[in-house]
N, C-alpha and C positions, 0 to 999 in steps of 0.2 A: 908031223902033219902040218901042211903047206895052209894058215889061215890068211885067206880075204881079206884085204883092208878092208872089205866094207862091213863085212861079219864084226873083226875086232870092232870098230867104230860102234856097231851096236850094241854089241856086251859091254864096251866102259858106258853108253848112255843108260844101259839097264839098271849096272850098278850105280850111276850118279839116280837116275831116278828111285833106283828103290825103296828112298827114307820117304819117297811121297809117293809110292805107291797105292796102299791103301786108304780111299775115301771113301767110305760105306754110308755117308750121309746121303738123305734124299737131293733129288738133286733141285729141289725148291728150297732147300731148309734155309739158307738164310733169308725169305720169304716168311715163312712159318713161325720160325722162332721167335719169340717176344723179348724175352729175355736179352738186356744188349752183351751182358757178360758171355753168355754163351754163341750169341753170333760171333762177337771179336776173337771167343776161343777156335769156333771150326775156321774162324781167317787165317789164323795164325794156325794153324794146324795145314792147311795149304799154300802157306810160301813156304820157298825151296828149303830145305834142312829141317822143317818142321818145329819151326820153335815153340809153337802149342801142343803139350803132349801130357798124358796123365804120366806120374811118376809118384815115388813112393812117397809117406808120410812119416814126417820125423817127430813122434809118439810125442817123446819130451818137451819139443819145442812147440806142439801145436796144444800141449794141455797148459802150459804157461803161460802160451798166448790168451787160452782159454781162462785162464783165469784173471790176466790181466785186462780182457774183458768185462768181465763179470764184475772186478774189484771196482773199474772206473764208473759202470753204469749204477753201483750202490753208492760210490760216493757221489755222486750227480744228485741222485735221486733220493738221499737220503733211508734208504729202505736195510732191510734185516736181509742179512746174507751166511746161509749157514754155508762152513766150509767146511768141516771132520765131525766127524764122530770118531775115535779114534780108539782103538782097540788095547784094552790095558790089563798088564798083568797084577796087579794089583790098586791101591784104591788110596796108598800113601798120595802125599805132598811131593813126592820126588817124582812119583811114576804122571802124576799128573803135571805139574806142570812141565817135562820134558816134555808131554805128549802135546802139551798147547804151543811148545816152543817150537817144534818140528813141523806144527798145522799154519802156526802165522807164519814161521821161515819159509815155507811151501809157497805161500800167498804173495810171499815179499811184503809185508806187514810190519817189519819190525819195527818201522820209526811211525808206523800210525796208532800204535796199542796204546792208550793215554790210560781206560778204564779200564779195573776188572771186579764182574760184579757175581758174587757165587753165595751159597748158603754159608752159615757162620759156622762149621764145624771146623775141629783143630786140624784135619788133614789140608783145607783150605785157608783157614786164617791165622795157622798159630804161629807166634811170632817170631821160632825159631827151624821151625820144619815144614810149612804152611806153604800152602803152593801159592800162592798170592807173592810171599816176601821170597821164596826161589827164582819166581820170576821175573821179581823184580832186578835181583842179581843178573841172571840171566842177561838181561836186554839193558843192566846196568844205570839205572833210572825207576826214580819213584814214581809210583804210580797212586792212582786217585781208587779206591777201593770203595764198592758199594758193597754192604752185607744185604742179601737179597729181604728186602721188607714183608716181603709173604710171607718169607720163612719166618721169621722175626717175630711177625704177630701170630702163628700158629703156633709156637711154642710159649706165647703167651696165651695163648687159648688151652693151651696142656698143660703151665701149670695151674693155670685158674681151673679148670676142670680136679685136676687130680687133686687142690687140697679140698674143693668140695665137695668131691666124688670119692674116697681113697676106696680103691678096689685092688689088691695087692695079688694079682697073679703073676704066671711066668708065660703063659697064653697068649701069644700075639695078637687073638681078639679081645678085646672090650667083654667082660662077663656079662654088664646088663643091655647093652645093644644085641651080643647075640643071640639073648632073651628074645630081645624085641623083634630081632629078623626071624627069629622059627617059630616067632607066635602072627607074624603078619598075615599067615592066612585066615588067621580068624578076626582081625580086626578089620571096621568099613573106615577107608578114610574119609569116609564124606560127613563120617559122625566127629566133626570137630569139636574139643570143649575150649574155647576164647578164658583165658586167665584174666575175668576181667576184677579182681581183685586187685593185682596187681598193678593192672594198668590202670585204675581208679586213681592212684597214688603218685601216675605222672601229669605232668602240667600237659594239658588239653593243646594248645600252642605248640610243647614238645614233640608231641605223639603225630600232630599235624603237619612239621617240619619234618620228621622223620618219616612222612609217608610220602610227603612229595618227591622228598631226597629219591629212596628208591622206588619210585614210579619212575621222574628219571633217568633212572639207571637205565630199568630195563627195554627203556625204547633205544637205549645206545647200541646200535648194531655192532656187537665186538666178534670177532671172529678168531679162534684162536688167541686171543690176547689175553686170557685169562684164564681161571680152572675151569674146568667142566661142567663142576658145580655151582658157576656161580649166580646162574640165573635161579637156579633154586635157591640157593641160600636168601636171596630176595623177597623171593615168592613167598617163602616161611614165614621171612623176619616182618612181612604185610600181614599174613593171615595171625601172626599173634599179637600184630597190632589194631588187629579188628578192621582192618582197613578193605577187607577180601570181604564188602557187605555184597555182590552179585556175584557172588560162589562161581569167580572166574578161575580161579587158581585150583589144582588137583594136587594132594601129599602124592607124591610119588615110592614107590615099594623103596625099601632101604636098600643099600647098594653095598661097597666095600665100607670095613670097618675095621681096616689094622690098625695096630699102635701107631704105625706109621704114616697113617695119613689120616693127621690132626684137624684138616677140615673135615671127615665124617664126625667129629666128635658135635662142631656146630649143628651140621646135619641131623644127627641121630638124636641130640637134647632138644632141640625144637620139636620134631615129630613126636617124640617120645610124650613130650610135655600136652603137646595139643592131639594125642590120642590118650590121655591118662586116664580115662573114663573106661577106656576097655581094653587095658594092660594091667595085669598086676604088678605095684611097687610098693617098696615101703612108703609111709608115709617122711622118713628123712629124707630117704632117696628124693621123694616127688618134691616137697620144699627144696630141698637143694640143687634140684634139676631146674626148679621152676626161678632161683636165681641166678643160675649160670644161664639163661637164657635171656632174661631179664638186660643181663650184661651185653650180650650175644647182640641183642637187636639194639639196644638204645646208645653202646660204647664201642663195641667191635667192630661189625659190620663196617659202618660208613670207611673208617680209617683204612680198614683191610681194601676197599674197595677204589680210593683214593690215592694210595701208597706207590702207583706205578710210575710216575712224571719223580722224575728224581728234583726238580726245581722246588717241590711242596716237601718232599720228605722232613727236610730239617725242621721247619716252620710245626707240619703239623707231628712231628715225633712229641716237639716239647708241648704243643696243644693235647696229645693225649697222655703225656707224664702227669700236667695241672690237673688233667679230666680224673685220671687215677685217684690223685692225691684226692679231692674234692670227692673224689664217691666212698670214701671213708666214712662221710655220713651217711651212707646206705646199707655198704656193705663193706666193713675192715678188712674182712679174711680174703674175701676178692680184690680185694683195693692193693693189699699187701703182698699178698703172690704173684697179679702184674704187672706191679713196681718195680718186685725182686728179680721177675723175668727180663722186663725192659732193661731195668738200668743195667744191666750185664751184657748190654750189646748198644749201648752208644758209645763204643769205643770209635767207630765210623763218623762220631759228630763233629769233624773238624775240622777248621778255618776256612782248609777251598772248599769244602760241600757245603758251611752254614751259606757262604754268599751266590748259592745259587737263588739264597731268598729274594733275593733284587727284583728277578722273572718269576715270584710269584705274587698272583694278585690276587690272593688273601691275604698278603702282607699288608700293613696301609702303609700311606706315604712316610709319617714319621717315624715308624719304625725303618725303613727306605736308609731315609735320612742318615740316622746313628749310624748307620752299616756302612755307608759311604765313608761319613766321618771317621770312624774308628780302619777305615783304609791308611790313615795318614798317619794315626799314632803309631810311633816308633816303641814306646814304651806297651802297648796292650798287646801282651802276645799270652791268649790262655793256655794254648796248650801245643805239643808237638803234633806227630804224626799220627798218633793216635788218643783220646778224648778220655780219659780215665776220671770219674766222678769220685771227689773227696767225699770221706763220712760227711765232713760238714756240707758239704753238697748234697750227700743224700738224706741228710736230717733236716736240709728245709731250705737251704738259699739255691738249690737246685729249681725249686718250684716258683722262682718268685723271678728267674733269668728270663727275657727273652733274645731271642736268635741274634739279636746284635749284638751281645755278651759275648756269642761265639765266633766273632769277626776279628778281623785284626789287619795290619799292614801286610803279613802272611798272605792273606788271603786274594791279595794282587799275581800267585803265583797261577790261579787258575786261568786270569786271564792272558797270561802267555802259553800255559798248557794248549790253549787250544788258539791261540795268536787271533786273540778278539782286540775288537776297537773298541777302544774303554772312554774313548772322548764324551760319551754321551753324562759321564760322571759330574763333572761340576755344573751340571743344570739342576733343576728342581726334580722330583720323580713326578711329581703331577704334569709337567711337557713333555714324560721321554714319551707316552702315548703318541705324538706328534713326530718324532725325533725317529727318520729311519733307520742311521745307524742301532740303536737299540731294539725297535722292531724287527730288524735283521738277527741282531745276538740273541734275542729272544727265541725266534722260531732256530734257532741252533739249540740251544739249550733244551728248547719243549721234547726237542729228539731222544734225549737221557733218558734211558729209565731204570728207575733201582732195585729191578727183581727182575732172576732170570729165570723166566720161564721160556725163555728161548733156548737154556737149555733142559728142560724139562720137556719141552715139544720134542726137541734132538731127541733124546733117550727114548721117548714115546714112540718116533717115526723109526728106530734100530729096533724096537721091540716088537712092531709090526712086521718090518720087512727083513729080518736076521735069517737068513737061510732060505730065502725066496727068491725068483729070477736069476740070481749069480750068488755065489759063495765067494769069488773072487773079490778080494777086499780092498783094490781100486776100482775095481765095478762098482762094488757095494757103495762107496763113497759118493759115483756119479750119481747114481740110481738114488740117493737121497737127496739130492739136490736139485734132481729133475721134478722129484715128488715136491720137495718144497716149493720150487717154482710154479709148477702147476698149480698147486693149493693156494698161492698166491694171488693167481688169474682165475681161477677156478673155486671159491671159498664154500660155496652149496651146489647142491642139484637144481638149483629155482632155471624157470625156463628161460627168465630174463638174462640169469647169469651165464646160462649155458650160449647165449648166441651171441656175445661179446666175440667181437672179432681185434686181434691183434697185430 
């Protein structure tokens, strides 16, 4: 078949057009469109060969991206960034830290990991199968370990409870709390009885300090940063302090009561104590409830609630060793069982965490001072990598140390851990208020904090959302991070909060 020059001539221009054949855009749209990324897209979508075109997405490279994203805007911004929850066959030191190994290699994190701050159980701290010192192999480098201070004092609150409580079941609940929860329908909590015997016997001054302390508290707007409980634990530790005189505060019905979650035990002995009027107890039980609470408000409390800034931990850990020792005159057998608890986990006390004291101001100057000073001495080195108290230490020269004991030339290795500028050292500590290099290392340091309850939120937010929206366990991963973020931007239902534009 005989074709026409002119026919050919229009079949090769059809095929040279046909990559720009279709424009299905309005024909104003570069008029319309606001957006300039997407005008320069439809431009480039209409010169010749079409170099603006949708094309596929390379899965890998766009979630790396996505994460490298994410990484730079937390370090900028200083803020919590949850990466894994991550899915374990079991609950050792080996299955866990591969699992953390595999979440920060994902991140590309390896040379940013400096801290690791977990509950002090031996699958995490123990010091030959301990996922902390696996880790440390792992990524080849010591690391700075916080034993989570919540936990710390909650099992100080467990054993001060159990020696003056002993209730020897095998019962995951509490025997006389779950008393208390299946009799609370016949109790009013408005009928409160105030222990003011007791409280007769504290200095007037003391009781006045400790009301203001958590009053407060509770106007600190914390959001997630702490347990759930904690605004009640407040509310309590006021009304047994007689402080609740315009019956602002309500006892709220009891709630959970396992072994294992040692803050109901604060909870359930307060309430229990200031409804004792219309609970049956024994009369040891109720003396001994009515001292363990005793403790609860006037020793506990403040510390548990103060413990988060890792800059104060060291400073006020040995403030509440002295407090211990000193309430011997009150009470021995409380005195002695959270001695026994504490000094079994200041193993964490040592040399780079005592000189975080520097940035705290309850430290005074002259203690300041020595800590500095004791930077130069080549000969004061207390201890290694971890803090192990002598008998003779815990038979009394324990109590009479403070924090700049725990210092030493060592202690110069934090400030390269985090490649701080240390010039602000041979001034007075009463000018570095002035001094913005140290204003700078300060607000770095105030960032630390020695208890993770960020992962305790983690486990909470898997508990919530585990078999919901996706099953698929890279979804699953997104889908908690979107939730984090949004809870971020989003912390309550208030209508102020809600119309926040981003």
């Amino acid at each position: 078949m005989r074709i026409k020059p002119k026919t050919h001539l229009s079949r090769q221009e059809f095929v040279t057009d046909l990559d720009n054949l279709f424009d299905i855009a309005h024909a104003d749209a570069l008029k319309l469109i606001k957006i300039d990324e997407d005008r320069i897209f439809l431009q480039r979508q209409r010169e010749p060969g079409r170099p603006g075109h949708l094309a596929g997405v390379d899965k890998k490279l766009a979630d790396k991206e996505e994460k490298s994203r994410l990484r730079n805007i937390e370090e900028q911004n200083h803020k919590e960034q949850l990466i894994a929850v991550p899915k374990l066959d079991n609950s050792t030191g080996s299955e866990q830290a591969e699992a953390i190994r595999n979440a920060v290699t994902d991140w590309n994190l390896e040379d940013k990991v400096q801290i690791l701050c977990c509950d002090t159980t031996a699958s995490n701290t123990g010091r030959i199968n301990g996922a902390c010192v696996l880790l440390e192999q792992k990524f080849n480098r010591e690391m700075l370990i916080f034993g989570c201070r919540h936990h710390i004092y909650e099992l100080v609150l467990k054993g001060v409870f159990e020696d003056k409580i002993s209730q020897v079941t095998n019962n995951p609940d509490i025997p006389l709390f779950k008393k208390f929860r299946d009799n609370w329908k016949n109790i009013d909590p408005e009928k409160i009885q105030n222990p003011t015997e007791i409280i007769s016997c504290l200095n007037v001054s003391e009781v006045k300090s400790l009301l203001e302390f958590y009053r407060t508290e509770l106007t600190k707007n914390i959001v997630r940063d702490d347990y759930r409980y904690r605004d009640e634990l407040i509310e309590l530790s006021i009304i047994f302090l007689g402080g609740d005189t315009e019956k602002k505060f309500k006892i709220r019905p009891p709630g959970a009561m396992h072994q294992a979650r040692w803050m109901a035990r604060a909870l359930y002995s307060l309430k229990i104590c200031l409804l004792s009027s219309q609970f049956k107890i024994s009369n040891k039980d109720k003396v001994a409830l009515l001292d363990v609470c005793m403790f609860i408000v006037t020793c506990y409390v403040k510390p548990w609630l103060q413990c988060i800034l890792a800059v104060k931990t060291p400073n006020q850990d040995l403030c509440f060793l002295k407090t211990m020792k000193e309430y011997e005159k009150v009470d021995k057998t409380i005195s002695k069982a959270a001695l026994q608890k504490f000094s079994q986990h200041l193993w964490y006390l040592t040399y780079e965490v005592a000189v975080l004291s520097l940035f705290d101001d309850d430290v005074d100057h002259e203690t300041k001072i020595k800590i500095v000073q004791s930077l130069s001495n080549e000969n004061h080195s207390p201890h290694n990598k971890r803090y192990v108290p002598s008998k003779e230490d815990l038979c009394g020269s324990l109590y009479e140390k403070d924090i700049d004991n725990f210092t030493s030339v060592k202690s110069k290795a934090l400030f390269d851990r985090f490649k701080i500028d240390d010039s602000f050292l041979p001034e007075c500590p009463t000018s570095w208020s002035n001094n913005a290099i140290f204003l700078q290392v300060k607000a770095q340091m105030l960032k630390l904090r020695a208890v993770n309850d960020t992962a305790e939120r983690a486990v909470k937010l898997m508990q919530d959302f585990h078999g919901k929206i996706t099953v698929d366990e890279e979804q699953k991963q997104f889908l908690l991070r979107c939730i984090q973020e949004h809870r971020v931007k989003y912390p309550d239902c208030r209508r102020m909060t809600l119309k926040r534009k981003f």
